[in-house]
C-alpha positions as CSV (number, residue, x, y, z in Angstrom):
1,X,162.5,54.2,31.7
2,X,159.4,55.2,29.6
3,X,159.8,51.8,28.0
4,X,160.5,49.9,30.9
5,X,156.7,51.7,32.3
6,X,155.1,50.8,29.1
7,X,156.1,47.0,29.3
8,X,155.1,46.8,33.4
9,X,151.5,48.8,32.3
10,X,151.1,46.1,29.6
11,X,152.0,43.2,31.3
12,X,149.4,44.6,34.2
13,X,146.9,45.3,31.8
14,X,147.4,41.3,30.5
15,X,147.0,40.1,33.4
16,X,144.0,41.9,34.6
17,X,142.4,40.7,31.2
18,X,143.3,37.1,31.8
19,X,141.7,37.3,35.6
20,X,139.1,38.4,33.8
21,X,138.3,35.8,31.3
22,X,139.2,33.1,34.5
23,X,136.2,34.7,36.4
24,X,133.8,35.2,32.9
25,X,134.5,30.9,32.4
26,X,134.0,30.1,36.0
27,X,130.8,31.8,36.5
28,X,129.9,30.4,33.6
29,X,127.7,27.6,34.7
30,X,123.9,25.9,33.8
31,X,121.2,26.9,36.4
32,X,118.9,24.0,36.8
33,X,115.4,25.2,36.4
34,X,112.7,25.5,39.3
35,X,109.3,24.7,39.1
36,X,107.0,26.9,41.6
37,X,105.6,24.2,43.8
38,X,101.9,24.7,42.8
39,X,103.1,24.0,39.5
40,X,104.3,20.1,37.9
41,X,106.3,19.0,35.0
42,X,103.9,19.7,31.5
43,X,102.6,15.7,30.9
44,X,102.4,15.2,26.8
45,X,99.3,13.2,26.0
46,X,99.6,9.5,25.0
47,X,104.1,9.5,25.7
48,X,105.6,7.5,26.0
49,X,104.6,5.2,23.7
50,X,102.8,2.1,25.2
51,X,105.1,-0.9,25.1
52,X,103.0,-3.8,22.9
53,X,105.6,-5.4,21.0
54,X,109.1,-4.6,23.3
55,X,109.9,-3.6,26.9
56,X,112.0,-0.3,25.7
57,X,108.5,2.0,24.7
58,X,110.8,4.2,22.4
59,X,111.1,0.6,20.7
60,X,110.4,1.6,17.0
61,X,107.9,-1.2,16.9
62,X,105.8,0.5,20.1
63,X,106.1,3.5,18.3
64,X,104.8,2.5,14.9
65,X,101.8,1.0,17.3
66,X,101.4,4.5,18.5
67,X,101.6,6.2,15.9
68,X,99.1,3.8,13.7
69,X,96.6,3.1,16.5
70,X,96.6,5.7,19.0
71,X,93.5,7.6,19.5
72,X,93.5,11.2,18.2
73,X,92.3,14.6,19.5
74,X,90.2,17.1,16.8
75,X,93.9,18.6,16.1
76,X,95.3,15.2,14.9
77,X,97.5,15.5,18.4
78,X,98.5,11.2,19.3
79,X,96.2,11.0,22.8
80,X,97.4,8.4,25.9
81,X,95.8,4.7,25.1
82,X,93.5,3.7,27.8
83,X,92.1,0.0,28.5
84,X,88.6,1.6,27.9
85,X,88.3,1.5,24.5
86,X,90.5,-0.6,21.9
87,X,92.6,0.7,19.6
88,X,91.3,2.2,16.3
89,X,93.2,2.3,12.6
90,X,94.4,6.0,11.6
91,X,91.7,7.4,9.1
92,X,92.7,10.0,7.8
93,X,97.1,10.5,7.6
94,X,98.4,13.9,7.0
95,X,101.8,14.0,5.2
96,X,103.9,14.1,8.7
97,X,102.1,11.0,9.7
98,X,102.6,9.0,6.3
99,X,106.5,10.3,7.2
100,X,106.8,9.1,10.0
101,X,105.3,5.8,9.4
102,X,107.6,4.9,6.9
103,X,110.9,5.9,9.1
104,X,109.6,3.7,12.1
105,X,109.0,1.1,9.4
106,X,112.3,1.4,7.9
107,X,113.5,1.1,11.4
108,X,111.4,-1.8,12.8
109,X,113.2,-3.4,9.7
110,X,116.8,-2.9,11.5
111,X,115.7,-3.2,15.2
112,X,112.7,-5.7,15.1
113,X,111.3,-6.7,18.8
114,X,113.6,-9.5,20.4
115,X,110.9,-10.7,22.2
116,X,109.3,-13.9,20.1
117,X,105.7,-13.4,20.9
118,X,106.1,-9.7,20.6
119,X,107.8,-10.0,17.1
120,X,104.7,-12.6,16.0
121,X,102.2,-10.0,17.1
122,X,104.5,-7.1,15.3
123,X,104.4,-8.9,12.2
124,X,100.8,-10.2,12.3
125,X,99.5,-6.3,12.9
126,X,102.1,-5.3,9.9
127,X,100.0,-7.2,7.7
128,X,97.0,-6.4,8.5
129,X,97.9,-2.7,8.4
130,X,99.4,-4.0,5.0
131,X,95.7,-5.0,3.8
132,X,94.5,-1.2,5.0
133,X,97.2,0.5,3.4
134,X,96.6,-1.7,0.1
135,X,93.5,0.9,-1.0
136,X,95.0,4.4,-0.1
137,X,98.6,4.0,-0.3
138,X,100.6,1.0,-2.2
139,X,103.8,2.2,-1.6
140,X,102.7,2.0,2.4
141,X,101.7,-1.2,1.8
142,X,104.4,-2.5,0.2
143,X,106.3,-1.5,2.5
144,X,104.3,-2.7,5.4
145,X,104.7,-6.4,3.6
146,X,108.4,-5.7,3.3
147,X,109.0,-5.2,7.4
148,X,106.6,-7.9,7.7
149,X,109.1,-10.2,5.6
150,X,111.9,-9.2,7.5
151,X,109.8,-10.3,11.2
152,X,109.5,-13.6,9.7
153,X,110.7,-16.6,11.5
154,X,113.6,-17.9,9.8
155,X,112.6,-20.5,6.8
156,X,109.0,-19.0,6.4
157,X,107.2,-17.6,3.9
158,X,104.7,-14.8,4.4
């Protein structure tokens, strides 16, 4: 009979440990957060990116736009572009920008604009930024020209 007790207690106990782990999975569930209603969602400064070259503004071209002419705060942080002043070249690149740069580049080259006019303007910015690049960074510049190439309409030479 001890035996027979022993296989009723552990089959009991089982159970009580599966019920268990049923409830633990069930309450287990994402709270959606709640903002206080003096409070609003935190805005980041100049995102998205504006959309120059594409419709879509996380468009690699728009960002490479952003991230080359956007106006910058005394921390280097990319500000919002307003219709006040016009867009200024980036002076002085720190490593994380000269990184970034060539990804979006590398990108563009894969995903140009489909929009025609917007691919002209992309390309005709490209190698201007090509020419600025020329004196502080070749590699940037070649590879500027090289995206540029790739923009070109089909039977063109840049």
């Amino acid at each position: 009979m001890s035996s027979a007790r022993k296989k009723y207690l552990r089959l009991f106990v089982l159970c009580v440990l599966f019920v268990g782990v049923i409830i633990a999975i069930g309450s287990c569930r994402e709270i959606p957060p709640e903002l206080p209603d003096d409070r609003d969602v935190l805005k980041v400064a100049g995102w998205p990116a504006p959309t120059v070259y594409d419709d879509d503004p996380l468009h690699p071209a728009n960002r490479w736009y952003q991230r080359s002419f956007a106006p910058r705060d005394g921390l280097g942080r990319i500000l919002a572009l307003d219709g006040t002043k016009s867009p200024s070249r980036l002076e002085n690149p720190g490593a994380l920008d000269r990184a970034e740069i060539r990804s979006l580049l590398e990108a563009l080259g894969a995903e140009p604009p489909e929009a025609g006019e917007g691919r002209v303007r992309c390309r005709r910015d490209l190698l201007a930024q090509a020419e600025y690049w020329g004196e502080r960074d070749a590699d940037l510049a070649a590879l500027h020209r090289k995206t540029a190439g790739k923009l070109a309409p089909a039977g063109k030479n840049p």
